[in-house]
Kinemage of the C-alpha trace (Angstrom):
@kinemage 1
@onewidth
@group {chain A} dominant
@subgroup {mainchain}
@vectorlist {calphas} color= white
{ca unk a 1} P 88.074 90.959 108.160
{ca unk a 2} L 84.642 89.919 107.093
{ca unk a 3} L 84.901 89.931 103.181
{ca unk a 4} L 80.859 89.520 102.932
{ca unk a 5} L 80.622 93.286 104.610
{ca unk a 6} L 83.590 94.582 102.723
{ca unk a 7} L 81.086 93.577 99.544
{ca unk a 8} L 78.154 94.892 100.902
{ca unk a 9} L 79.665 98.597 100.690
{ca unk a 10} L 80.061 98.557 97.313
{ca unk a 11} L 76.299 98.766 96.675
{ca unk a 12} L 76.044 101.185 99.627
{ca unk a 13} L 78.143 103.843 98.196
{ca unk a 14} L 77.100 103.422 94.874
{ca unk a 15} L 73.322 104.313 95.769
{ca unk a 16} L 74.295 106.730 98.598
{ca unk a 17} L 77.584 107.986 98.628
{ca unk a 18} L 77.456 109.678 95.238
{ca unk a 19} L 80.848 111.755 95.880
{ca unk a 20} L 82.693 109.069 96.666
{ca unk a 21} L 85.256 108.067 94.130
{ca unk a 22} L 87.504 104.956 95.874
{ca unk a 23} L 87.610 103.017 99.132
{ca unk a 24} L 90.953 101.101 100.245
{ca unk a 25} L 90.808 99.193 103.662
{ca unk a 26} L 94.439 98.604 104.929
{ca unk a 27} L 95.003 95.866 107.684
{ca unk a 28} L 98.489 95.166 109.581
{ca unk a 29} L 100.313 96.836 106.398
{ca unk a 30} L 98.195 94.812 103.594
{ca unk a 31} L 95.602 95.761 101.586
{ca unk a 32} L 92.786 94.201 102.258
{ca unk a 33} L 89.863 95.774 100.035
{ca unk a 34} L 90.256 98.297 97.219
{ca unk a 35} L 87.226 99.573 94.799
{ca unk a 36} L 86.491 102.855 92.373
{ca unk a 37} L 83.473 104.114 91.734
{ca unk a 38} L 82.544 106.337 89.297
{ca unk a 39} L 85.476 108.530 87.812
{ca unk a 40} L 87.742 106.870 90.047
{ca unk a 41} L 90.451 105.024 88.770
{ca unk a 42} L 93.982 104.048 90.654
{ca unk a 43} L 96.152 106.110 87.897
{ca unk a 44} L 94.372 109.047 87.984
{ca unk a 45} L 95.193 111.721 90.191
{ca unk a 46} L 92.415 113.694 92.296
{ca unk a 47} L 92.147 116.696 94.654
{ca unk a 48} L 91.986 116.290 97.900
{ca unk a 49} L 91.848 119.320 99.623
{ca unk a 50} L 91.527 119.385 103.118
{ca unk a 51} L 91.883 115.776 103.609
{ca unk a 52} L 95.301 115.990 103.847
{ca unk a 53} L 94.629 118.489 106.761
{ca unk a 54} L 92.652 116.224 108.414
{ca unk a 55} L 95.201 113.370 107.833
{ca unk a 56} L 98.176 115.256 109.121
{ca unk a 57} L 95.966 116.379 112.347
{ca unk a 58} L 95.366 112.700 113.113
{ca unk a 59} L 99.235 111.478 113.052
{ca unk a 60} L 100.312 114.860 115.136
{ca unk a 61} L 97.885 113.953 117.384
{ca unk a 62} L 99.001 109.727 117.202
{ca unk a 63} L 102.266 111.116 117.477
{ca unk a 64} L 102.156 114.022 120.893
{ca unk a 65} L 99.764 110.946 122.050
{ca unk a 66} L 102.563 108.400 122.000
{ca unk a 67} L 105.622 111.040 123.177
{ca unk a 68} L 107.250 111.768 119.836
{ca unk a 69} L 106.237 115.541 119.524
């Protein structure tokens, strides 16, 4: 992981990604980068809507990819 990139988002959103609330880069199990913006903040809850659709299509698809399903 290049750290200097990881930093270089946090301007990035801020100026363009208005709607976007927290970023957290996981590597091997470990988190690796973590940042809020705006209302964000680790203890409070948010809606996610469809998201978790989009989450749970990925891993079904991970998981008929590697045999499971």
């Amino acid at each position: 992981m290049d750290s200097e990139k990881l930093m270089a988002v946090i301007p990035y959103i801020i100026e363009n990604l208005r709607n976007i609330q927290s970023l957290m880069v996981v590597k091997n199990g470990y988190v690796v980068f973590e940042n809020y913006y705006g209302p964000g903040m680790p203890d409070r809850p948010e809606t996610v809507h469809s998201v978790t659709k989009s989450v749970t299509s990925a891993l079904v698809g991970i998981a008929k990819d590697k045999g499971l399903i």
